[in-house]
Each structure stands twice: as structure tokens, then as C-alpha cells.
C-alpha positions in Angstrom: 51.7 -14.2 23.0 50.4 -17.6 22.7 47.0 -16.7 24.6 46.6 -13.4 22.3 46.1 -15.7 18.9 43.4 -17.8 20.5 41.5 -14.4 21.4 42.5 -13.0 18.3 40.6 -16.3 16.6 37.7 -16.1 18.5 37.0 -11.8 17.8 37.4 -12.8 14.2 34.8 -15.3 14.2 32.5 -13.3 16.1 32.8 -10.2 13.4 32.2 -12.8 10.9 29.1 -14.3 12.4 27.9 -10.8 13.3 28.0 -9.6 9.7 26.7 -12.9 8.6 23.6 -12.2 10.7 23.3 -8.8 9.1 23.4 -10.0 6.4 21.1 -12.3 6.7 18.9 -9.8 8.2 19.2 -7.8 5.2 17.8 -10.1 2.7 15.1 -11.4 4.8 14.4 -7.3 5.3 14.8 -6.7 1.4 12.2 -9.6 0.9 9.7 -7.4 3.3 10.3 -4.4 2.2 9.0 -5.9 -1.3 6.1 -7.1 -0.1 5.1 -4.0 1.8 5.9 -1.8 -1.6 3.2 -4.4 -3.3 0.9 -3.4 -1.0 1.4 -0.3 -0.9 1.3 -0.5 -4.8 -2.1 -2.1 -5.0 -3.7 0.5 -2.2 -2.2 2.8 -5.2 -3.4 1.2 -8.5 -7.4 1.1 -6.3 -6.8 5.1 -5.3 -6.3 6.0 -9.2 -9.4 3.7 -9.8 -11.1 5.6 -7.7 -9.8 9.3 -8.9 -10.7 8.3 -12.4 -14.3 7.2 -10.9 -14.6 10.8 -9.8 -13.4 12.5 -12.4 -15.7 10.3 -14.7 -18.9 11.2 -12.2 -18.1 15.0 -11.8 -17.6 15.3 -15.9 -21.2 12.9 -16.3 -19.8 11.1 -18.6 -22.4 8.5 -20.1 -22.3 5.7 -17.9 -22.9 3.3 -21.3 -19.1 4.2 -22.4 -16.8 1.2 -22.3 -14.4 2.7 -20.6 -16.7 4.6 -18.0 -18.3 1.4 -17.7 -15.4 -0.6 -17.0 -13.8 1.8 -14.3 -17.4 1.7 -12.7 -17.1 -2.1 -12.5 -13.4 -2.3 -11.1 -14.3 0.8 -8.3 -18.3 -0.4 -7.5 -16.5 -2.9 -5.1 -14.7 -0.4 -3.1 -17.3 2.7 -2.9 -20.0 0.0 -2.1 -19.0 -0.6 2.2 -19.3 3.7 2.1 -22.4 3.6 -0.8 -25.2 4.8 2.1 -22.8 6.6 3.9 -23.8 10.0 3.2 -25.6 11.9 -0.3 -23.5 12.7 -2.8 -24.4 16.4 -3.8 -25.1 16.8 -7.4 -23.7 19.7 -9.0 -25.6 22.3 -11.8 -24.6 21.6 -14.7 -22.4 19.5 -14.3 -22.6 15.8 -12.6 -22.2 14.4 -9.3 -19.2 15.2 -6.9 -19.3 11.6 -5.3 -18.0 12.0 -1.7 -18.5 8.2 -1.2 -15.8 8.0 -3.6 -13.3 10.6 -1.8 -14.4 8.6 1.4 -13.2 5.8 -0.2 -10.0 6.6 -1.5 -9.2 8.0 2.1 -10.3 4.9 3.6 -8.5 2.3 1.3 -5.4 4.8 1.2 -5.5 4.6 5.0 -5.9 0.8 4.9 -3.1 0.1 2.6 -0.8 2.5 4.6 -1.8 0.3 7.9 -1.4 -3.4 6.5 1.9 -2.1 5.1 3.3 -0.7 8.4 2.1 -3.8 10.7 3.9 -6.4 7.7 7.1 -4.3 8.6 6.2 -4.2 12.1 5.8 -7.8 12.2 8.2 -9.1 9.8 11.3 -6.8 10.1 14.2 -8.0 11.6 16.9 -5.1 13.5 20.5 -5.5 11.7 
């Protein structure tokens, strides 16, 4: 019996240093998963930019409103890599549909998505 409670010992310190690892893995995963929802919150918050930017273009809104003005400033950054990419067809009677813009939002969506995935990839540890 004596040799049993020496085993015994040891398998309960390996349980305990096994969940203390998971543990640990845990936290450092919950501190990974917040960064990837940040980014995955910012690829967000510049896709709405971008929506309202079409929305704004489609409904030719004047481009001298505050507001219109302002989202123009926050998206010009983003459309401006896709700017010369291809025409944006201008509708009768209405405005522009800017297809820079939906290229755009695809692009940075896609983008976000990526840097997100490869900071779990890369960061993540198994439990």
C-alpha cells in the first residue's frame, strides 16, 4: 500500500498542473480573442462608414452638408487605393452607385476577417 500513496501523490499533482496549464491557456486565449473581436470591430465600424457613403452618393445628397461631408472625410481614405479602379455608373435621376465603395467594403471586410484569423492563428494556445 505504501507504493500506491506515492503514485497517488504524483497523479494528483499532474491533474493539478494540467488544469493549471488550461487555465492558463484560457486567459491568455480570452486576452486573444479580445483583440481579434477589436479588430474585427474596427473592419465593422469602416464597413458602416462605407454603407453610409453609398447610401449618401446613391441619394446625391449635397456634398456641402456636415454630415455628408464628414462621412466623406472619414471613408475618402479607404475608397481612395480602389478610386481609379473602375467608373462608377451614374444613375438617372438619381446619383451615383459608387462601386469603388462596394469594392471597398468587400476589400476592408475581407482584410479585417484575415488579420483577425492569422492573430488567432498565431496567438492561440490548444487547452
Amino acid at each position: 500500500m505504501s507504493s500506491q500513496i506515492p503514485t497517488r501523490e504524483v497523479n494528483q499533482r499532474i491533474v493539478v498542473e494540467e488544469k493549471k496549464r488550461a487555465v492558463e491557456a484560457a486567459n491568455h486565449n480570452a486576452t486573444v480573442s479580445r483583440i481579434v473581436r477589436i479588430v474585427y470591430f474596427l473592419s465593422s465600424a469602416i464597413g458602416l462608414v462605407l454603407f453610409i457613403r453609398l447610401v449618401l452618393a446613391l441619394l446625391a445628397v449635397n456634398p456641402a452638408n456636415v454630415f455628408a461631408s464628414i462621412i466623406d472625410t472619414l471613408s475618402d481614405p479607404f475608397v481612395a487605393p480602389f478610386a481609379t479602379l473602375v467608373q462608377n455608373p451614374v444613375i438617372e435621376g438619381a446619383g451615383v452607385f459608387e462601386l469603388t465603395t462596394v469594392i471597398a467594403m468587400v476589400a476592408w471586410g475581407l482584410l479585417g476577417w484575415f488579420i483577425g484569423q492569422i492573430l488567432w492563428l498565431i496567438f492561440s494556445r490548444p487547452r
